[in-house]
N, C-alpha and C positions, 0 to 999 in steps of 0.2 A: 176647756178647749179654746173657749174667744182668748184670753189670757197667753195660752201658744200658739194661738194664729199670729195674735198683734207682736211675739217675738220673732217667729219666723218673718213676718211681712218687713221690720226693722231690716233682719240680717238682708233682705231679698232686693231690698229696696238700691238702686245702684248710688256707688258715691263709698267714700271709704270714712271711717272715724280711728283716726290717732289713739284718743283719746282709749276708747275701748281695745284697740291693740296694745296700748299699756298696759293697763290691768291685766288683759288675757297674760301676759307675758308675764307680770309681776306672780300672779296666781299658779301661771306652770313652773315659775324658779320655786315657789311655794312646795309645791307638790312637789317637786325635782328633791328637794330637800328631803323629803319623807322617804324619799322611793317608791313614791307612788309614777312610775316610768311610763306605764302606758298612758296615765289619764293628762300627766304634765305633757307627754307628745302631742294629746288632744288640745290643750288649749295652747301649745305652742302653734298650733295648725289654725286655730280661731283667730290670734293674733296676725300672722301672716293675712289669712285675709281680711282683714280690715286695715294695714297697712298702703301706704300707696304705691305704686307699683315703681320697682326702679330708686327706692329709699332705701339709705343704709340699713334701718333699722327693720325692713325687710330679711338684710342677711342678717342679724342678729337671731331671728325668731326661726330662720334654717339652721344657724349653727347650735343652737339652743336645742332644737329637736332632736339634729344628729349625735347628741352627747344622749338623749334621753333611749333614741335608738342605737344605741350604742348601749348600752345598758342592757337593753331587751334581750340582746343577742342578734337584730337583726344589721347586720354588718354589710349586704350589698345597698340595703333603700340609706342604709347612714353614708355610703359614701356619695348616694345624690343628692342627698341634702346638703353632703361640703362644698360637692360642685356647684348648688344654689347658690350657697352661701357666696363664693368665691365668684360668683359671676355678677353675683347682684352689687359688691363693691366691698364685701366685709372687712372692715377698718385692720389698717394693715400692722399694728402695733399687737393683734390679737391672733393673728394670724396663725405662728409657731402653734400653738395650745389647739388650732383645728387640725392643722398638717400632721400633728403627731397621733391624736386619734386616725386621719384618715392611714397612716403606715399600720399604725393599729388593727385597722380593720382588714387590710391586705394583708397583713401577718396571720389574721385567725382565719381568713379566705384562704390560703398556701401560696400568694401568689408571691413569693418572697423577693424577686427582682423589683417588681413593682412597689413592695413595702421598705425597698433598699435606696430606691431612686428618693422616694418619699421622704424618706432621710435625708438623703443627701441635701435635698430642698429646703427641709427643717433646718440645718447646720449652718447652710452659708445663707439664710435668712440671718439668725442668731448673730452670726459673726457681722455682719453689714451694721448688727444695730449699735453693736460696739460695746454696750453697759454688759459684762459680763457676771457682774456682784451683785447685781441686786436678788434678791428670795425668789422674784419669779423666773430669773435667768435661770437660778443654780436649781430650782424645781426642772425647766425645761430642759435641763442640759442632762442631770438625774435619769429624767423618764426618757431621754436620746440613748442615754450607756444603757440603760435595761433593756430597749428594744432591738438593739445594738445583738444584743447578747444572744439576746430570745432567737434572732434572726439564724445566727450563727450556731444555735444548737440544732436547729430545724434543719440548715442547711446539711449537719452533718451526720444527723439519727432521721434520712425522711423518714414518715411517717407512710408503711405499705398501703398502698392504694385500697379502698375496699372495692370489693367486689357486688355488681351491680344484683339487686333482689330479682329473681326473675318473677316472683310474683307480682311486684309491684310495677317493674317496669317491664308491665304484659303488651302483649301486640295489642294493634286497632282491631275493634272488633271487624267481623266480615262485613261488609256494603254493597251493597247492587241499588243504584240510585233508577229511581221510575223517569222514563224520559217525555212522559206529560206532568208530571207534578213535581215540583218543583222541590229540592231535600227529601222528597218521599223514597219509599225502598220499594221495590220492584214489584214486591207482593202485595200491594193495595192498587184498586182503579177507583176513579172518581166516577159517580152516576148521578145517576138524578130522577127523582120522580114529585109527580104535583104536591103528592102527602110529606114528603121528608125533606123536599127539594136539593140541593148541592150535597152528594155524603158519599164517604171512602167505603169500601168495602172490600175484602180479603179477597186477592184473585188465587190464594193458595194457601195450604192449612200452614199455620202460624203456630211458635210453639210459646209458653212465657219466659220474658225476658228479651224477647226479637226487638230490637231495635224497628221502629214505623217510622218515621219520622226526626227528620232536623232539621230548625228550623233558628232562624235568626230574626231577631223581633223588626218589624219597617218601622217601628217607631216605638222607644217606649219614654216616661217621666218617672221618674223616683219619688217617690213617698214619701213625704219626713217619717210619719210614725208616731207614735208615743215618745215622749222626751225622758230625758231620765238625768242626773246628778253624776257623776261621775264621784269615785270613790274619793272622799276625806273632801269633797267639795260643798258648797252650800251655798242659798241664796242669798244672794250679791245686787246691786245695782244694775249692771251689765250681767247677758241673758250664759250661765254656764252650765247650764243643760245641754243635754248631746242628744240627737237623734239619727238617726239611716242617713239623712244629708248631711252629716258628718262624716260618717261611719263607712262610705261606700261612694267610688265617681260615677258623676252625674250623667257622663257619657256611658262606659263600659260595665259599668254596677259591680266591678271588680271592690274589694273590700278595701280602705284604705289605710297606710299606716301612715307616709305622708305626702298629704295631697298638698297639691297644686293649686293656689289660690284663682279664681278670675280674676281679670285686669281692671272689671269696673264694678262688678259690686262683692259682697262680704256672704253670700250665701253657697253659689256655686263653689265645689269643689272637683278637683280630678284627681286621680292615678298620676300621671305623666303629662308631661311639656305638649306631647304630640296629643292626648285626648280632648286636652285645653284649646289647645290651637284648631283642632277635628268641629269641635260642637263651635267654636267661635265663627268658624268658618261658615259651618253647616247653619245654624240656628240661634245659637247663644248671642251675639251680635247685636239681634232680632229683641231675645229676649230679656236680654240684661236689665235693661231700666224698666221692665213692666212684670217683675217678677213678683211684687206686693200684689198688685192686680192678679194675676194667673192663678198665685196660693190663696185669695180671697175668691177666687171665683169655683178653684178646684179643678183637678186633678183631668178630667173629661176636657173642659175646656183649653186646657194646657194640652194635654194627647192633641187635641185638633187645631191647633195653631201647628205644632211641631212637624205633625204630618205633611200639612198642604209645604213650610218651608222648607223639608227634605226633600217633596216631591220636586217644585220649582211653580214657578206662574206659567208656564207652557204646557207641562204638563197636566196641570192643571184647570189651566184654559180649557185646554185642548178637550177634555173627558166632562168639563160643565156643560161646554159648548156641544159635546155628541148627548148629552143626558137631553140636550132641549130641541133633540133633533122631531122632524115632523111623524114617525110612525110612535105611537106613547108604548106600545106593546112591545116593539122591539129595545128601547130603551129601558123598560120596568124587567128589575130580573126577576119578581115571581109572573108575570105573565110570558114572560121568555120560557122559563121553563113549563109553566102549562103548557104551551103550543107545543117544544120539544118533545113533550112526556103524551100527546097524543098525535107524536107523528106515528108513519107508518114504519120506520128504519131506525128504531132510538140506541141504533147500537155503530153507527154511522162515526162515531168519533166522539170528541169532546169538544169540535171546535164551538158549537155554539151556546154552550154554558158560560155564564155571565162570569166576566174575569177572567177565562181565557184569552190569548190572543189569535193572532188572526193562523198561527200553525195550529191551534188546537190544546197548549201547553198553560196548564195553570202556575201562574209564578208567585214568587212571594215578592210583588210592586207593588206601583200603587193602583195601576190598573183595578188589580184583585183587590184591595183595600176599596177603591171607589166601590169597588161592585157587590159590598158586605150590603145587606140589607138592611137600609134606616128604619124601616118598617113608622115610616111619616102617618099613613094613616090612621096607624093602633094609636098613636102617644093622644096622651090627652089635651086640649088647647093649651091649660094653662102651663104644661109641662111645658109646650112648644113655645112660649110664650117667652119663660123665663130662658132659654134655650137661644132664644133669637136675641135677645136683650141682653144677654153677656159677649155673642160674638159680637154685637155691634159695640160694647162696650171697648172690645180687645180694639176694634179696626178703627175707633176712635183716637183712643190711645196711641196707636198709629198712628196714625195722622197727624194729629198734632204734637208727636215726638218727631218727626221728620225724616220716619221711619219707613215711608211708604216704597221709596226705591227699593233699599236693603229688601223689603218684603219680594218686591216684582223682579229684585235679580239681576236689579240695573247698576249697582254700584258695588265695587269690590269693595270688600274688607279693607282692605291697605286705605282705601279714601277716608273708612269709617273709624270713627275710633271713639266720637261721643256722640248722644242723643243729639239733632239739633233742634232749636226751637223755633216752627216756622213764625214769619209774620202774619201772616193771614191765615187762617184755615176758614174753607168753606163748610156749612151743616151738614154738608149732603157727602156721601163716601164716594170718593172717583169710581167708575166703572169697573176697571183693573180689580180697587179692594172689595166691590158687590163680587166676583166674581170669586174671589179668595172666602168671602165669607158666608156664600152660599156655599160651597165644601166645606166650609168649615161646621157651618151647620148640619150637612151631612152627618160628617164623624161625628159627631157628638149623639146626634141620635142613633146612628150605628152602636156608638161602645157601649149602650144602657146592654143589646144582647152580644155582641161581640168583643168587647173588654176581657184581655188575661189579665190576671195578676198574678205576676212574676214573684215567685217565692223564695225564701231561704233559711235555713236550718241555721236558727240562731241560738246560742249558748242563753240559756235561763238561770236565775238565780246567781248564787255568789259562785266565781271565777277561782277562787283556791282552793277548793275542792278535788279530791281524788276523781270523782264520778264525773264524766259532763254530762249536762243535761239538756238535751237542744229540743227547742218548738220551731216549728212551721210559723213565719212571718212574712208578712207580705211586705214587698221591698219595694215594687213597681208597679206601673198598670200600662201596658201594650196593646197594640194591632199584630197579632200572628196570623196574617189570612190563608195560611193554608192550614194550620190549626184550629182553625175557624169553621172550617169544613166538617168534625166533628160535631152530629148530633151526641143531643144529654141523655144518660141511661141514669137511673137512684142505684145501677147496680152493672157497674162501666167494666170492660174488658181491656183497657187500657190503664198507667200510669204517666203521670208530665213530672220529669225533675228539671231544673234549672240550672246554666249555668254563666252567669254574665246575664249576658241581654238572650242568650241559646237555649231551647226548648229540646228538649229531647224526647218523643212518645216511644214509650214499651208497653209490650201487650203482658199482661198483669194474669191471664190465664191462657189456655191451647185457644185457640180460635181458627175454626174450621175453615173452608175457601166457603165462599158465598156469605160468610156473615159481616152486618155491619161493624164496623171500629165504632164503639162508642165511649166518649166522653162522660166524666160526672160536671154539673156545673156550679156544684156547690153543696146542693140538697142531694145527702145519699142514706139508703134505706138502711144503715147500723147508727145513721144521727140525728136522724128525727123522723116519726110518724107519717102516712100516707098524706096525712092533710094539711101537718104544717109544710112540706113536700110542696105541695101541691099550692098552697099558698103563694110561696117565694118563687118556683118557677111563674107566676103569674108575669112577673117581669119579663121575661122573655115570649111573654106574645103567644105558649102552646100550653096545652094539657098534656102534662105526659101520661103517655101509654105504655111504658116500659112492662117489662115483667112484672120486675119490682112492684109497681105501683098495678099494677090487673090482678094479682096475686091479693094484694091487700084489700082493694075495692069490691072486686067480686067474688071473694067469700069472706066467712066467719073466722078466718084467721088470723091474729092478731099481730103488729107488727113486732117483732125484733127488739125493738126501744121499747114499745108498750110492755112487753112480758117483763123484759131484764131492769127499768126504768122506772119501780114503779113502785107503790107500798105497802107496808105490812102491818097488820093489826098490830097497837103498843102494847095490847095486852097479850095476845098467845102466838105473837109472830107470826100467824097463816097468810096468805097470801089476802089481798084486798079487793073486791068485786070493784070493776069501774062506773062510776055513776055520776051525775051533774053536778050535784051540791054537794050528796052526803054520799060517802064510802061505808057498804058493811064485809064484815070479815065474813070470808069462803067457809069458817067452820062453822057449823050448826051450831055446835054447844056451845059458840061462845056469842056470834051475832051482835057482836059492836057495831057501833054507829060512828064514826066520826065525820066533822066537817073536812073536806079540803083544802079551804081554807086553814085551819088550825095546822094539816099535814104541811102544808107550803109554808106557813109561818114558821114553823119547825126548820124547815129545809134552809130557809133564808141565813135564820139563826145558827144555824150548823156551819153554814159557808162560810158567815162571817169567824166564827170561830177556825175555822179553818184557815184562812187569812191572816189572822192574827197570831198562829204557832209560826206558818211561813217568815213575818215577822220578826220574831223571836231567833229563826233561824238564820235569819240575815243582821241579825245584831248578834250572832255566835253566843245566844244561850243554848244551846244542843238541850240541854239535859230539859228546862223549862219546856220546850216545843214537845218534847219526846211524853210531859207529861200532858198535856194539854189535846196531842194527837192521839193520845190512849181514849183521854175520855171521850173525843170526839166522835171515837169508832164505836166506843159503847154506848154512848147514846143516838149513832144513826143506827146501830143496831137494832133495836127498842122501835124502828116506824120505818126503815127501807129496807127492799131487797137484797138477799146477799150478796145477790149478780149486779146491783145499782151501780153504775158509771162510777159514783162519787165514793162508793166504796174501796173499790178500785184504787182512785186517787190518794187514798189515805193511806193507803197501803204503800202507795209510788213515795209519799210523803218521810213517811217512818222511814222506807230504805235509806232516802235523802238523808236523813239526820242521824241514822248508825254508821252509815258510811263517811259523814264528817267526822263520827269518833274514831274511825278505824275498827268499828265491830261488825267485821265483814260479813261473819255468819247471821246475825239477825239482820244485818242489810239484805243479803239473799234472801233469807226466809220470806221477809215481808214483800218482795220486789217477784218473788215467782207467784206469792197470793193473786200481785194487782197485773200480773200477767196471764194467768187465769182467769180472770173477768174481763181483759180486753180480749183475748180468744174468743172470750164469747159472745162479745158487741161485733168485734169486726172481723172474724176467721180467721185460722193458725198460718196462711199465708199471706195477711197485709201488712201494710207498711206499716200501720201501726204497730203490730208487734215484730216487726225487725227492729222498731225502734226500741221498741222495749228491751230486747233481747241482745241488743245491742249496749245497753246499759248494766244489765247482767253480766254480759261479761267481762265490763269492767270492774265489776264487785269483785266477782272471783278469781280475776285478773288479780287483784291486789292482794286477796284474800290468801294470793298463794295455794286452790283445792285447782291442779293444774289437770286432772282427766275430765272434772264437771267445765273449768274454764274453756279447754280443746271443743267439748262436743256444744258448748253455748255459742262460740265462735262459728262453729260448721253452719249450725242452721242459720244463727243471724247471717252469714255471707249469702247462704240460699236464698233468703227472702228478699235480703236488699239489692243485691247486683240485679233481681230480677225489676224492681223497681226504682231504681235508682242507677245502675251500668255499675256495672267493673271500675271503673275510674273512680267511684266516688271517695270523698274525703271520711267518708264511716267504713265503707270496703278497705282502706289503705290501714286505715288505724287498726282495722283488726286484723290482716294479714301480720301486721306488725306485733300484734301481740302475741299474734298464733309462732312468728318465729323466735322469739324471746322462750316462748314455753318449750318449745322445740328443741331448742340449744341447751335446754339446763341437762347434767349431765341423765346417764340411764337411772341411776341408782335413785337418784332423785324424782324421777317420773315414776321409779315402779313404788313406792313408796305412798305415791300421791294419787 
C-alpha cells in the first residue's frame, strides 16, 4: 500500500516528465503491436499526461490513441482525438495517414458527405507534397481509391435505417418533485424529532421500485483504488499500473476512453476539454501542486478542501461567521432541533430545521452541507487532534504556494497559471485562511458519519469471457446532504444506484405513508451478526434499534449469518453448537469436540485455495482450476454448512470456468446451486440476486436453452429495474437479449 501511495503521490505531484511520456508511449506502440488495443489506449493516455502541454509530441500520443480507438470500434471519441491531435500541432508530413482514418471513421458513422470532404482534404494534401513514388505515397493513395469506393457503394445501396427499440428507448419515468426538499418526489416530508433528529418519511404509500430521490453530489473526490497491470504489461521503472484515476474523469466520474490530460500535473484526468477547464476553473487550479499532499493525507481531507472551494470564501465566511453567532443553541443543530421537537406546533413548517433556508426548503447547497452534524464532541481528542494538524498542513501549503488568493476567490484563473513561490511567508495563517480552515475542519469530522461512497458495477476477472461478471466498487466518496437525511436500518427499505457524480433512491419494498425511508450504512443483517453490526455502527455516534437488531437482542433467535455462516461436525456433518473455544456437534451419538481455532485454520486454508484455482483461471488453465475447485468443495464440505456464503462462491466459481469452455449446461447447473444459497442470505428479491440472475441468463443466453433463458431474463428485469431503474446498463443488456431470443424464428422457439 506505502509502495502505491509513493506512485500515485509521483503521478499527483505538478510538473510534467518527458522522459516517462516516452516510455508510456514506447510501451503503448508495444502493446499496439500485439492488439492489446484497449491497454495500448491506456498508456497512450499516461503519456499525454505527463507530456507538456502545447508540445508536438503531445499530438503524437492523440494520434497514436485514435489509431488504437479506432481499432476498438469506437469511431466518435477517435475522431476527438484527431481533432486533439490536429489542434495541438501534429507534424504535418504525417498528417494524410491521420485524415484517412478520420474519413474512415465518418464512413463507418454514415456520415458520408463528411467522410467525402475528408478526402477531398487527404488528396490535395498528397498532391501539394508533390513526391508521388515513394511506398508511403502509393500506401496512401491505395487506401484514398478504397475509401473512394467504399463511399460510393454506400452511397448507392443505403443501408435502411433501423428502427428505434421501444424497449430500450422507454419514456422518463413519472416525477412529481417535493417543493421543500430538494430532487425529492412529492411522496416523502422531512420531520424531526430529539430521538432520530432530521428524517424523511412517506407522506403516501409507496410501491417498490418508486423513484424517492435525485440527487447530484455538492461535492465528491475520486478514489484510486486498488492498482492493477494491464494486460501483456509488467513491472517497469516508470509506474504502469492503472487504477479508477485512470479509468474514470476526475470531475464527472463518467468512465474514460480518452481522457484529457491536466495542464499542470500527470495525475488528473477528464472526459472532455469542457470538464478539464470546469474543475480548473472550480477547484483544480487550487489543487494541482498539492495533490501528493491531499493523497498522503486522504480522501476526507481532500472532500474538505474541495467543498469550502466550490462553496466560495463568502459563503463561506458568511455560514462560520453565523456558526459564532451570540445564542449557542440556536446555532447547534442538535439543540435546534430539541427546542423544535418540544415546541407546542411541531407541524408549523420546515423552516426551522437546520439546513433549511429562510422559505423553509431543504436544498442540496452548501448551507445543508454546513448544517451536516460534525458531532465535535463525540470524536475523541486524539482523533481531533490529527484532524486539525492536517487542515493546517493543507493551509500551509497554501500559503506558501502563493495560493492564498486563488483560495479567497480574489484572482481569476486567466492570471493563474503556476504555483507562485512567495518571498516571505509569515507562521501564522492570515485570518481569511483561519476561517477556510475552520470549515474545513468541520467537513471532515462531519464525513466520519455523513461520507457516501459513490459506487460502480465493475467488470471482475478476465475480460474475454462469454459471461461478465461485475462487483460493486467503490469509485468516490461524497457530500449528498439530502441523502444524508436518511437514518440507518441493518434491514433498509430503500436502494442508492449511481450514476456519474447522480444518486438515485428507490424504495426496495411497499412502504406504507407514515413510515420512515431508511437507509443501510454498511452493516446489514444478511452480512454480519447483531454485534459485529453493532460494533461498526459505533462510528456513527448511535446504537441502533432497528428491527433488525431488537429482533436479535432481545430474544433467543439467532441471526441469519449465525444459522447459514457457520460449521459442521468433520465427522458426521450435523450442525455445530456455538461455544467460546471449543465447538461440539448437535448429535448425541456422536459428541465431537473441536477447537475453533483448528475450524478457522481450515477456513483460511480453504480460501487461500480458492485463490489460487481463480489464478489458474486467469492464466487460462480452465481444466487445472476446474480440478482444484472440485476438491475445494469437497473438502469445505467435510466442516461448513451447506447454506455457508463460501459455498455458494464456489459454486459462482465452477460456473466461471465451464462457461470459459463453452459447457453451458454445467455452467448453469452449478450457477443455480450458488443462487440458492444467496436466496438464502439475502431474499429472492435483492439485488444480489438480480445480480446473480442476471448472470444466468447470460449462460443460457449462450447456451442457446431459449424458454429457461426468456423466463431467467423476466425475473432478473423484475428485481433490477426495481433497484437499480429502467435505464440501467444490466436492464438494457437484457432487454437486448430478450429481443435477439424473440426474433429467432417460431419453429426454433417451439423446439427449445
Amino acid at each position: 500500500e506505502a509502495a502505491a501511495l509513493r506512485r500515485l503521490c509521483r503521478r499527483a505531484r505538478a510538473g510534467k516528465e518527458p522522459a516517462a511520456a516516452r516510455f508510456y508511449r514506447e510501451e503503448g506502440n508495444r502493446l499496439f503491436g500485439r492488439r492489446h488495443y484497449g491497454a495500448a489506449a491506456r498508456l497512450y493516455s499516461q503519456a499525454a499526461s505527463h507530456e507538456l502541454p502545447g508540445s508536438p509530441e503531445v499530438s503524437v500520443c492523440f494520434a497514436n490513441r485514435s489509431a488504437a480507438l479506432f481499432h476498438l470500434g469506437r469511431f466518435e471519441v477517435c475522431l476527438e482525438d484527431i481533432a486533439r491531435a490536429e489542434s495541438h500541432g501534429y507534424p504535418d508530413r504525417l498528417l494524410p495517414k491521420v485524415l484517412l482514418r478520420k474519413a474512415e471513421c465518418l464512413l463507418c458513422l454514415g456520415r458520408l458527405q463528411d467522410a467525402a470532404d475528408a478526402l477531398s482534404v487527404v488528396e490535395n494534401k498528397i498532391a501539394m507534397d508533390g513526391i508521388m513514388t515513394s511506398p508511403t505515397h502509393q500506401a496512401l493513395l491505395k487506401k484514398l481509391s478504397q475509401l473512394k469506393i467504399k463511399i460510393h457503394e454506400k452511397e448507392s445501396w443505403p443501408e435502411p435505417a433501423r428502427e428505434a427499440c421501444a424497449d430500450i428507448q422507454r419514456k422518463s419515468e413519472i416525477w412529481e418533485e417535493n417543493d421543500s426538499i430538494s430532487g425529492a418526489s412529492s411522496s416523502l416530508s422531512l420531520n424531526f424529532d430529539i430521538e432520530r433528529g432530521r428524517h424523511l418519511v412517506a407522506s403516501q404509500d409507496i410501491l417498490p421500485g418508486q423513484s424517492l430521490l435525485k440527487e447530484e453530489a455538492f461535492v465528491s473526490v475520486l478514489c484510486p483504488g486498488e492498482s492493477f497491470l494491464p494486460q501483456d504489461s509488467s513491472e517497469t521503472a516508470w509506474d504502469t499500473r492503472v487504477t479508477n484515476a485512470d479509468l474514470y474523469c476526475h470531475r464527472c466520474l463518467r468512465q474514460l476512453l480518452a481522457s484529457v490530460p491536466c495542464r499542470g500535473c500527470s495525475y488528473a484526468k477528464y472526459c472532455s476539454q469542457n470538464c478539464a477547464d470546469v474543475a480548473w476553473e472550480q477547484y483544480h487550479r487550487t489543487e494541482c501542486s498539492l495533490g501528493a499532499l491531499l493523497l498522503t493525507l486522504g480522501v476526507f481531507c481532500h472532500v474538505a478542501l474541495r467543498t469550502v472551494l466550490l462553496a466560495g470564501f463568502a459563503e463561506v465566511s458568511r455560514l462560520v461567521e453565523w456558526s459564532h453567532g451570540g445564542d449557542k443553541d440556536l446555532h447547534n443543530p442538535e439543540a435546534r432541533c430539541k427546542h423544535l421537537s418540544e415546541a407546542p406546533d411541531t407541524r408549523a413548517g420546515t423552516r426551522g430545521i437546520p439546513g433549511c433556508n429562510d422559505n423553509g426548503q431543504y436544498q442540496s447547497s452548501y448551507q445543508a452541507v454546513f448544517n451536516l452534524l460534525p458531532h465535535a464532541e463525540k470524536h475523541s481528542p486524539e482523533h481531533k487532534f490529527l484532524c486539525t494538524l492536517s487542515v493546517v498542513a493543507i493551509c500551509k501549503q497554501l500559503q506558501e504556494a502563493g495560493l492564498e488568493a486563488a483560495v479567497l476567490n480574489q484572482e481569476s484563473s486567466e492570471k493563474w497559471s503556476r504555483p507562485k513561490i512567495c518571498e516571505k511567508t509569515s507562521d501564522e495563517l492570515s485570518p481569511e485562511l483561519k476561517i477556510m480552515a475552520e470549515a474545513m475542519l468541520r467537513h471532515v469530522l462531519q464525513l466520519q458519519c455523513n461520507a457516501q461512497a459513490i459506487t460502480v458495477m465493475q467488470e471482475s476477472g478476465s475480460r474475454d469471457g462469454a459471461v461478465i461478471n461485475k462487483k460493486p466498487v467503490r469509485l468516490a466518496t461524497a457530500f449528498f446532504p439530502v441523502l444524508s437525511l436518511l437514518n440507518h436500518s441493518c434491514c433498509p427499505n430503500i436502494s442508492v444506484s449511481f450514476s456519474g457524480t447522480a444518486a438515485t433512491v428507490r424504495a426496495s419494498q411497499p412502504i406504507p405513508s407514515g413510515q420512515e425511508i431508511f437507509h443501510c450504512y454498511g452493516p446489514h443483517r444478511c452480512r454480519m451478526r447483531v454485534a459485529e453490526r453493532q460494533q461498526l455502527l459505533s462510528q456513527y455516534f448511535f446504537e441502533c434499534r432497528c428491527q433488525a437488531c431488537l429482533d436479535e437482542l432481545e430474544s433467543d433467535v439467532k441471526s441469519v449469518v449465525s444459522v447459514r455462516n457457520s460449521f459442521c461436525c468433520p465427522s458426521c456433518q450435523a450442525p455445530i453448537q456455538v461455544g467460546e473455544d471449543m465447538l461440539c456437534c448437535s448429535n448425541e451419538a456422536c459428541a465431537i469436540s473441536v477447537s475453533r481455532e483448528s475450524l478457522s485454520h481450515r477456513l483460511r486454508d480453504l480460501q487461500r485455495q480458492i485463490k489460487k484455482a481463480l489464478e489458474l483461471l486467469r492464466d487460462r488453465k480452465a481444466d487445472q482450476a476446474i480440478k482444484m475447485l472440485l476438491k475445494c468443495r469437497m473438502d469445505a464440505g467435510n466442516f461448513l454448512s451447506p447454506e455457508h456464503l463460501l459455498m455458494g462462491e464456489m459454486e459462482d466459481h465452477l460456473a466461471q470456468v465451464y462457461a470459459t469452455l463453452g459447457k453451458w449446461q454445467e455452467a448453469a447447473r452449478h450457477l443455480e446451486r450458488s443462487i440458492e444459497i444467496v436466496e438464502m442470505h439475502h431474499g429472492p428479491s435483492s439485488v444480489e440476486i438480480g445480480h446473480e440472475l442476471f448472470k444466468l441468463a447470460q449462460i443460457l443466453f449462450n447456451g442457446f436453452a431459449v424458454s429457461e433463458a426468456l423466463s431467467t431474463i423476466q425475473r432478473a428485469e423484475e428485481i433490477l429495474s426495481v433497484h437499480c431503474g429502467p435505464q440501467s446498463t444490466q436492464i438494457q443488456e437484457l432487454q437486448e437479449m430478450k429481443t435477439c431470443l424473440l426474433e429467432l424464428p417460431r419453429s426454433v422457439l417451439q423446439r427449445t
